[in-house]
N, C-alpha and C positions, 0 to 999 in steps of 0.2 A: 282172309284179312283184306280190309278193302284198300285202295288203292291210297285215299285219306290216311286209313292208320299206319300203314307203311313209311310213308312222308315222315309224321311227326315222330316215330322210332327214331327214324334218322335221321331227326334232325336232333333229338336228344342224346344221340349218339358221339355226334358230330361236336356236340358240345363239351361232351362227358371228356372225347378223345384232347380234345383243344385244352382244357383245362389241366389234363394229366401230362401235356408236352410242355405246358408253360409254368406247372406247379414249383418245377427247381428251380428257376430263375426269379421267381416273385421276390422271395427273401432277400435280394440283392437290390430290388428295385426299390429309389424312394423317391416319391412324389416330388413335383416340380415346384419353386419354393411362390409363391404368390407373391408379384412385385408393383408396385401402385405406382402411378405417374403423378398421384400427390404429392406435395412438396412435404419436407419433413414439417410438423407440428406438435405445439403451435408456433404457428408464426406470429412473429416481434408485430403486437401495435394489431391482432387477432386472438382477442383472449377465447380460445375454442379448442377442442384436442377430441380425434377421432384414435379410437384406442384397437382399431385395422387400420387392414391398407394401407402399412408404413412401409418401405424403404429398407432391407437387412444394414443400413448404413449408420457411420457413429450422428447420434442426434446433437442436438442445439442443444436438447435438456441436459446433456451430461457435464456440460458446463454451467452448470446452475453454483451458484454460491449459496454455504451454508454455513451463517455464524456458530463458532464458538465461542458461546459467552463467556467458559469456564478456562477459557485459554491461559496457562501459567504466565508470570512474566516477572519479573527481582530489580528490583534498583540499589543504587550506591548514591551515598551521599558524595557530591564532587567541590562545593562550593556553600557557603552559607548565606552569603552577604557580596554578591548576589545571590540567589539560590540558582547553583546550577545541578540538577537529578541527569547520573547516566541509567539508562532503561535497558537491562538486558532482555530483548524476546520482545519486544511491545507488538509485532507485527509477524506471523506466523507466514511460513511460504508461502502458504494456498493463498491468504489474501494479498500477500505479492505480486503472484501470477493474475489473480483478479483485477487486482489494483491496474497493473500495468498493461493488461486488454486492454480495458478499459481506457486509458489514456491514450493509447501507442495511437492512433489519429492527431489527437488533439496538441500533440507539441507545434509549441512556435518560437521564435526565437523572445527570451527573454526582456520585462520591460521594468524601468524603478519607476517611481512616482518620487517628481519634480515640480516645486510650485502647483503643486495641486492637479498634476496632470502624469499622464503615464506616458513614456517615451520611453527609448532603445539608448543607450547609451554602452559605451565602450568600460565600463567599470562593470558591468552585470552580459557576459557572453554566453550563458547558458539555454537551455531552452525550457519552456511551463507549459504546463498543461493542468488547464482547470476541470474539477472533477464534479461529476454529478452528484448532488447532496443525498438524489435517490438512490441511487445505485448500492445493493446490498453492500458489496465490503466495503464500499466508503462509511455508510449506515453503522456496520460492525465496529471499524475503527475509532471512530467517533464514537463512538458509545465507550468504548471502553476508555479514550484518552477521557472523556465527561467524568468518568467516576472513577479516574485515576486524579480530578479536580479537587472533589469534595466540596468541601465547602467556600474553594475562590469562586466557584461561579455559583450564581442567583437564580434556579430556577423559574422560569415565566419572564425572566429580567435580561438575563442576559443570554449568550448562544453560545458554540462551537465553532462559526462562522466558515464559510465554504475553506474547502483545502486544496493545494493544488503540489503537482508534482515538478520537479526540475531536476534536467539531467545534463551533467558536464560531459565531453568529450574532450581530448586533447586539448591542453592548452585554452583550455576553458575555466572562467574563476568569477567571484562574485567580492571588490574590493569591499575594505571595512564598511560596517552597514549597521542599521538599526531596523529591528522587524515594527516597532511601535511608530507611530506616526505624530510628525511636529506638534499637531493639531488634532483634538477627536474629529472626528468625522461623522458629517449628517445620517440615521439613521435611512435605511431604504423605502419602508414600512408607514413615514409620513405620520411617525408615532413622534414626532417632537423631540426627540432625545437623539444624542451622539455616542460615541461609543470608540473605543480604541484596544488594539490589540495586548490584551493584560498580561499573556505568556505567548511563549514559543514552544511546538515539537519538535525537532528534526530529525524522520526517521529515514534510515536507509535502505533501499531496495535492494539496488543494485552493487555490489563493490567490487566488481571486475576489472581493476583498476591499481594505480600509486598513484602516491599525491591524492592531493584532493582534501587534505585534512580542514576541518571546521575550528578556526583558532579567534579564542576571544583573547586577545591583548593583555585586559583589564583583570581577568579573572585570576584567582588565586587559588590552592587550596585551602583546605580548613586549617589543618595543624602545619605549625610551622616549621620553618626549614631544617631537615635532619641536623643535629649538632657534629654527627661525624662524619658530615660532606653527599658528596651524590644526591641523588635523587630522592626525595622524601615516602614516596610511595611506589608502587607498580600497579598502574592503574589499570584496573579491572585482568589483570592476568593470572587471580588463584583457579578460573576453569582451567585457563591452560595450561597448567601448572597439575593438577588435579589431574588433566587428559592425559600427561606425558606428552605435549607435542613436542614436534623437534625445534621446532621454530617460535621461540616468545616474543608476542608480538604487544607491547602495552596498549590498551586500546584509548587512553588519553597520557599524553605528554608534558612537561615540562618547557615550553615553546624557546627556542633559544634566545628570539626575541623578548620574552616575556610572555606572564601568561601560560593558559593551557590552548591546547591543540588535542582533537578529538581524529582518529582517524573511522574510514568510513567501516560500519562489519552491517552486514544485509541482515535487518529484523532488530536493529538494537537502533536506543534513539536517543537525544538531548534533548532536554528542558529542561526550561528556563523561566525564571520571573521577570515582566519587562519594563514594570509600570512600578515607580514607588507606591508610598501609603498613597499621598494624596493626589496620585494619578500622572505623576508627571512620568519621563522617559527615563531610563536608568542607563545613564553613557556606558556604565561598566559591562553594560550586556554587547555594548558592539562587536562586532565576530566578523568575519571574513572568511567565504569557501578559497582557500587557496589551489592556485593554479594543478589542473589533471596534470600529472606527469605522462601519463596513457593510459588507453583501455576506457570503461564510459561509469560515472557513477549518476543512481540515481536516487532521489529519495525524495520525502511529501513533506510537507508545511502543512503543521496543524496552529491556527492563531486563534486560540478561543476570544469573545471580544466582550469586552468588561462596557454598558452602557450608563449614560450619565443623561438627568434628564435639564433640557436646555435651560439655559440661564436667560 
């Protein structure tokens, strides 16, 4: 055998040996994971998406928002005249959590509109944050307060009108107030027409908190006062009643001043109608966030806006 075919024996050999001393440890071996110095994608404001070369890291995407349009929700009738609707469920966690990404930048300390201008004033100590009209769970919510409307709003006519969020901390409050405005107000759009805020939402985010109840003065119940004393109603407590909790908590009151008081519970809301027939302000809707006792409440303002076109 020549010197050549010698070699390549042994060097098949060599291989064959290698293979047979490494054979029992392969099965414990696993490949090194492949990791990109790409940023995760896609990135915000680059609509592109490479589907390697990511990052074993939690993504951007997993925070995507995804409406339920089939989302449950129940209301009680609380008032007639005015109409005031309590909303059990109007707002679902997931779009809480969304919702309040979303804003948690944009707080600033709270402003009223005076004489035709917006200013800081010591009767409104809270903070707002105005929300993006794009932003899917604002999208979602709005849609559903739209067709919890029916037929008070005008489609092609009228809107939803942007919404914003506001949150009390201690010793934070918003005195008696009206959401409708003295005056309509010039359209933005340079379509000629005014337009004023025809309801109110007020749903709750957050109610980690005492105090803080939403009390309209003026408001009444429907049926009148029990003949055999107390309290006419227990408002909104057959769930918790039905739960067996230990603690019955009525979620709208009898205000000792007068009036009902709404306290805050995260995902349930009030509405209200705020404009008579013929478009004027309805005193009776005035309401007042009264003063945090502690802890932080937060919730959103939906004003859908009724337009009138200019005289």
């Amino acid at each position: 055998m020549s010197a050549n075919s010698l070699s390549k024996v042994a060097g098949i050999s060599a291989a064959a040996l290698l293979v047979a001393l490494t054979a029992p440890y392969l099965s414990n071996f696993s490949p090194p994971q492949l990791v990109s110095f790409v940023g995760e994608l896609p990135i915000r404001g680059y609509p592109f998406a490479i589907p390697f070369l990511r990052n074993n890291t939690t993504s951007s995407t997993d925070h995507e928002f995804a409406c339920d349009t089939l989302h449950p929700y129940r209301t009680e009738l609380v008032s007639l005249d005015p109409l005031i609707i309590y909303i059990h469920n109007l707002i679902s966690p997931i779009e809480i959590t969304s919702l309040l990404r979303t804003a948690e930048p944009r707080f600033a300390p709270s402003q009223v509109t005076k004489h035709g201008y917006q200013q800081n004033t010591q009767e409104r100590t809270s903070s707002s944050a105005g929300l993006p009209r794009d932003d899917p769970a604002v999208v979602c919510v709005l849609n559903r307060a739209r067709n919890f409307l029916g037929t008070m709003l005008r489609d092609g006519w009228d809107e939803m009108g942007p919404p914003q969020l506001v949150r009390y901390s201690t010793g934070q409050k918003f005195n008696l107030h009206h959401d409708w405005f003295d005056g309509p107000r010039w359209a933005a759009d340079d379509s000629n027409r005014k337009w004023n805020r025809m309801a109110s939402f007020f749903a709750i985010l957050q109610d980690n908190c005492t105090g803080g109840e939403t009390h309209f003065p003026f408001a009444k119940g429907i049926a009148p006062p029990n003949p055999r004393g107390g309290s006419s109603w227990r408002g909104g407590m057959e769930d918790q009643i039905q739960r067996q909790d230990e603690e019955l908590k009525p979620l709208w009151r009898e205000h000792e001043d007068g009036g009902l008081a709404f306290r805050p519970v995260a995902g349930n809301a009030v509405f209200w109608v705020n404009l008579h027939a013929n478009g004027t302000g309805d005193l009776r809707t005035n309401h007042a966030g009264l003063p945090l006792l502690s802890g932080q409440k937060t919730a959103m303002n939906i004003w859908p806006r009724q337009y009138y076109p200019a005289e």
